[in-house]
ROGUVEX-501446 format. One record per residue (C-alpha): residue number from 1; x, y, z. Coordinates in Angstrom, 1 decimal. Each point is the difference from the previous one (the first is absolute). Example, Ala and Ser with C-alpha at 12.3 -4.5 7.8 and 13.67 -1.06 7.14 Angstrom:
BEGIN
+-----+--------+--------+--------+
! num !     c1 !     c2 !     c3 !
+-----+--------+--------+--------+
!   1 !   12.3 !   -4.5 !    7.8 !
!   2 !    1.4 !    3.4 !   -0.7 !
+-----+--------+--------+--------+
//
This chain:
BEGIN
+-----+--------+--------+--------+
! num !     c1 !     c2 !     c3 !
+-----+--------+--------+--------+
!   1 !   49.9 !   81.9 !  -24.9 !
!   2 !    1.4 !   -2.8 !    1.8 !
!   3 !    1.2 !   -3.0 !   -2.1 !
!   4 !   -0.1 !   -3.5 !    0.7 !
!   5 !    2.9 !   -2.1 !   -0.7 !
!   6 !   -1.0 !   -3.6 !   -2.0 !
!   7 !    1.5 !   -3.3 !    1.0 !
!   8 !    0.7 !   -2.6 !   -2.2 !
!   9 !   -2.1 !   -2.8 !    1.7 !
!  10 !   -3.9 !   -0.5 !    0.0 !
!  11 !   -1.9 !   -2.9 !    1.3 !
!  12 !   -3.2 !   -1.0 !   -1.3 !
!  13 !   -3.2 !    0.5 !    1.5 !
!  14 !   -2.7 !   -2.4 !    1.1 !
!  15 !   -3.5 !   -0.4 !    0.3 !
!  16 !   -2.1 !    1.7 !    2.5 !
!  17 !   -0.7 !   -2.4 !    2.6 !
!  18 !    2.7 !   -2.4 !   -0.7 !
!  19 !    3.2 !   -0.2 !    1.9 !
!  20 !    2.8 !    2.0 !   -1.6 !
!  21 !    2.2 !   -1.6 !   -2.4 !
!  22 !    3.3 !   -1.0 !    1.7 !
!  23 !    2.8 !    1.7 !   -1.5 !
!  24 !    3.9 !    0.7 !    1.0 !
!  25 !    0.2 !    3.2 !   -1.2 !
!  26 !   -0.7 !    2.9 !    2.3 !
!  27 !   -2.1 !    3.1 !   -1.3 !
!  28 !    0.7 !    3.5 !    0.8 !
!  29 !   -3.5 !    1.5 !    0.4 !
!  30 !   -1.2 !    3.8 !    0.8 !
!  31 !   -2.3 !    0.0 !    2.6 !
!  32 !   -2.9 !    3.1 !   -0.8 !
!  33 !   -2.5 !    0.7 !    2.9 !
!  34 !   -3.8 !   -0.1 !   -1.5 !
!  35 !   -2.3 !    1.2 !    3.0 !
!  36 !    0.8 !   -1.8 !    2.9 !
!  37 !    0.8 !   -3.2 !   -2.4 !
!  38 !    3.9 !   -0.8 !   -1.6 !
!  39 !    0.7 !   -0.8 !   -3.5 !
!  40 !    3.2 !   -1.0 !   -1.3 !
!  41 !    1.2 !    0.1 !   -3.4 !
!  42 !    3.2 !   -2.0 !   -1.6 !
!  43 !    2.6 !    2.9 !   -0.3 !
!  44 !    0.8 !   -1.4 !   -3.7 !
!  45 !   -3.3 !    0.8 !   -1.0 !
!  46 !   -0.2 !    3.7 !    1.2 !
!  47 !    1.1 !    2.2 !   -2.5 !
!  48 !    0.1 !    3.6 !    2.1 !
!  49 !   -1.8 !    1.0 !    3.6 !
!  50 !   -1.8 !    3.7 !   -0.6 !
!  51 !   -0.5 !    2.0 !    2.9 !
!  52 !   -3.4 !    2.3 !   -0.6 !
!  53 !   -0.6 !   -1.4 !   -3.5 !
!  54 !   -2.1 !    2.5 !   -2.4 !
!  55 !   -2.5 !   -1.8 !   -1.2 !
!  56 !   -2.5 !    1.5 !   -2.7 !
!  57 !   -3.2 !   -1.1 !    0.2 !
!  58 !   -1.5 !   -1.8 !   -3.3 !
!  59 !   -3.6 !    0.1 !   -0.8 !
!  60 !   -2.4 !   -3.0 !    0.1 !
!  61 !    2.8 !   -2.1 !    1.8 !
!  62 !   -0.8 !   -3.3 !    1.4 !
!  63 !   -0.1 !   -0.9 !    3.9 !
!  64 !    3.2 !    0.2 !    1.8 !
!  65 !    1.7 !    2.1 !   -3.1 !
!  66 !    1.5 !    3.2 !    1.5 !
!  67 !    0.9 !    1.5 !   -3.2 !
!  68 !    3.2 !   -0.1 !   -1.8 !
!  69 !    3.7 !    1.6 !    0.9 !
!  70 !    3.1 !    0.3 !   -2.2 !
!  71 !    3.0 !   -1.9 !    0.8 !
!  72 !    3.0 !   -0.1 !   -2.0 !
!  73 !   -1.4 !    1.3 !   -3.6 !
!  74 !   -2.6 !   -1.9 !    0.2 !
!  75 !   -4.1 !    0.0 !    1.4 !
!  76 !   -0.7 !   -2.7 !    3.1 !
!  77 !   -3.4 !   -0.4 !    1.1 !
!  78 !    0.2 !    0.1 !    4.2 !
!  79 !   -2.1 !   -1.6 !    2.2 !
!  80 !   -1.7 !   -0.1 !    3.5 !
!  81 !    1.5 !   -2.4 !    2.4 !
!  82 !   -3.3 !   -0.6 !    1.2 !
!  83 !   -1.4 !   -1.2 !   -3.2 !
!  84 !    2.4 !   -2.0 !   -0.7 !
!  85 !    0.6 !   -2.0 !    3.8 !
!  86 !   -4.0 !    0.9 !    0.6 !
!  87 !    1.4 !    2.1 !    3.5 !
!  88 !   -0.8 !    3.5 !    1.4 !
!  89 !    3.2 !    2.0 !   -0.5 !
!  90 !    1.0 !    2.8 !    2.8 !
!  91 !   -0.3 !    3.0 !   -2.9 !
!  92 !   -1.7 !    0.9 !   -3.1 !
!  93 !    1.5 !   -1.5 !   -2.7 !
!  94 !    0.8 !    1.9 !   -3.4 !
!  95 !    0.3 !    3.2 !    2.5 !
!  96 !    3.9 !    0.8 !   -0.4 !
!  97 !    0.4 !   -1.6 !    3.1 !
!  98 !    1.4 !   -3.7 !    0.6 !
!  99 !    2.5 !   -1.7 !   -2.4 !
! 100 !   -0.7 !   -1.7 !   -3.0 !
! 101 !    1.9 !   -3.4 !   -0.7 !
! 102 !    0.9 !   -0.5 !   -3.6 !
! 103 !    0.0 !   -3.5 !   -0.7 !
! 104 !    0.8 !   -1.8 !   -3.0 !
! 105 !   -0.9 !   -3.6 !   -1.2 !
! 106 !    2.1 !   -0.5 !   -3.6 !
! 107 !   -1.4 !    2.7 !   -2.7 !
! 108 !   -2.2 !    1.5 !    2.3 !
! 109 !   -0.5 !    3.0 !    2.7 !
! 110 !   -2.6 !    0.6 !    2.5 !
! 111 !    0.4 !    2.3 !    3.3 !
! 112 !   -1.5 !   -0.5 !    3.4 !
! 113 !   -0.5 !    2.5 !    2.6 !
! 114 !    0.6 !   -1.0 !    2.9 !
! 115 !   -0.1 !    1.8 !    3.4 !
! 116 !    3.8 !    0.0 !    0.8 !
! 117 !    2.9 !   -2.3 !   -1.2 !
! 118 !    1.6 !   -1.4 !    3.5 !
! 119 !    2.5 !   -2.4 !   -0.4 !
! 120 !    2.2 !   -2.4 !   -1.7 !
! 121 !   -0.3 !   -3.3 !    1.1 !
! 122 !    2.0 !   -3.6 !   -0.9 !
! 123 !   -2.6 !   -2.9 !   -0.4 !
! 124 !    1.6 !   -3.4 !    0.7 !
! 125 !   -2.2 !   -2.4 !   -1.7 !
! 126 !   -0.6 !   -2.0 !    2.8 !
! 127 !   -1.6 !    2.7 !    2.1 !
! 128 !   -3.2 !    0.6 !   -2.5 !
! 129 !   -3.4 !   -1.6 !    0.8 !
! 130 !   -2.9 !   -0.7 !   -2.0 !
! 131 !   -2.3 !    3.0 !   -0.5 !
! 132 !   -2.7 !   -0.3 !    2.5 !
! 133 !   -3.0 !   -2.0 !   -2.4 !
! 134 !   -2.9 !    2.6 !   -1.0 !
! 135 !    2.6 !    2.8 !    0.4 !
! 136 !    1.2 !    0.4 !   -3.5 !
! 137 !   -3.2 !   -0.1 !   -2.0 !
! 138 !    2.5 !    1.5 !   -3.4 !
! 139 !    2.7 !   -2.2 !    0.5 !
! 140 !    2.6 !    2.9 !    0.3 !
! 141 !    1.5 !   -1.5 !    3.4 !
! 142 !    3.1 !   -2.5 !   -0.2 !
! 143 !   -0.2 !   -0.1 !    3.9 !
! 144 !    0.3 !    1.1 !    3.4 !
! 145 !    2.9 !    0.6 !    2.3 !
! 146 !    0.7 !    1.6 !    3.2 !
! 147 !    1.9 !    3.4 !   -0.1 !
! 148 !    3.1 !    0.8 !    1.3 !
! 149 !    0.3 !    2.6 !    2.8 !
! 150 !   -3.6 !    0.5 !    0.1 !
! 151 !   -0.7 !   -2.8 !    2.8 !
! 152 !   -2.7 !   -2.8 !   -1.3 !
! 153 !   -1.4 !    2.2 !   -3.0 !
! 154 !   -0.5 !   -1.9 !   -3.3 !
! 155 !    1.1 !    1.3 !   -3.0 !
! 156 !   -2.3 !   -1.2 !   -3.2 !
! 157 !    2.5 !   -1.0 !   -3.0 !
! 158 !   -1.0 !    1.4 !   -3.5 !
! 159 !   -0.1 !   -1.6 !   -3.3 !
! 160 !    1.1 !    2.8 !   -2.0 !
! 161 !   -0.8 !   -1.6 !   -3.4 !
! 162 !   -3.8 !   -1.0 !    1.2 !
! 163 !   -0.4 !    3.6 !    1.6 !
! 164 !    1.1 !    1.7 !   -3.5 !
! 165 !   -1.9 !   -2.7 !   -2.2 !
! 166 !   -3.1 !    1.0 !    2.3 !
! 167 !    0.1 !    3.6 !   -0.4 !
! 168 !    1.0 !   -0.2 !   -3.7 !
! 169 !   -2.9 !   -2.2 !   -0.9 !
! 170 !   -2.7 !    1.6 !   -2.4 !
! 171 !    0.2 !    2.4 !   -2.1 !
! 172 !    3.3 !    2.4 !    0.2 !
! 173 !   -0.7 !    3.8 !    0.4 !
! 174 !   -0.6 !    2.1 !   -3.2 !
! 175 !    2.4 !    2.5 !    1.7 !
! 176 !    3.2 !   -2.4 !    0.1 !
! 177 !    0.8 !   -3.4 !    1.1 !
! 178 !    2.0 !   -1.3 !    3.0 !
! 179 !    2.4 !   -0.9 !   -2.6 !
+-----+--------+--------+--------+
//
């Protein structure tokens, strides 16, 4: 298991389709490759990077719900990456193969697998863009930006709080929480 450092700073996220919110603080991100598509995710909100996460599969789960993993003592419910950024990934999900991100937003714990953790990134505030409008239909974007050593690529900026809150909305699993 690889762990993720946190930093101290955060910014707060926007709404999808408006311009960023300017800000003088800049974020340490890692940068996770979904498909052919870039996400990255404010470092002080990963908890751990999983390489080939087991995931057990849980009956009757909803769309996009992997199944659950243990992490540190406790059950986490993980994921697709395609459910949750609505893109093809490169691999089966849930498949021991790819690496689940465990993020954290406050109290709660969700993982998302993702095909490969890349990178770790700085974000100066004034190189984010609004989200392109109709791209974000959840609201779990805080922007765009282009990435760094991989030419004119754009790397989608995650809300980590709106991305848990999604997939911890309803009715938490009989079997454990992402508590």
């Amino acid at each position: 298991m690889t762990r993720v450092p946190p930093i101290a700073s955060r910014v707060s996220g926007g709404r999808p389709g408006l311009a960023a919110p300017s800000s003088p603080v800049t974020e340490l991100y890692l940068v996770a490759r979904v498909g052919t598509e870039c996400f990255a995710f404010p470092v002080a909100q990963v908890e751990e990077v999983v390489d080939a996460p087991s995931v057990s599969w849980v009956p009757g789960a909803p769309d996009g719900l992997l199944g659950q993993m243990r992490h540190r003592d406790r059950t986490v419910r993980a994921y697709a990456a395609s459910w949750a950024f609505g893109v093809r990934q490169a691999m089966d999900a849930g498949t021991r193969s790819g690496t689940a991100l465990i993020l954290r937003a406050g109290e709660l714990r969700v993982a998302v697998v993702v095909d490969d953790a890349e990178d770790l990134q700085m974000v100066p505030p004034e190189t984010v863009r609004a989200v392109p409008i109709g791209a974000d239909p959840e609201g779990i974007l805080r922007g765009v930006c282009v990435a760094v050593g991989r030419g004119r690529d754009l790397v989608s900026l995650v809300l980590v709080d709106a991305l848990v809150s999604r997939a911890t909305a309803g009715t938490a699993l009989a079997c454990g929480g992402a508590r």
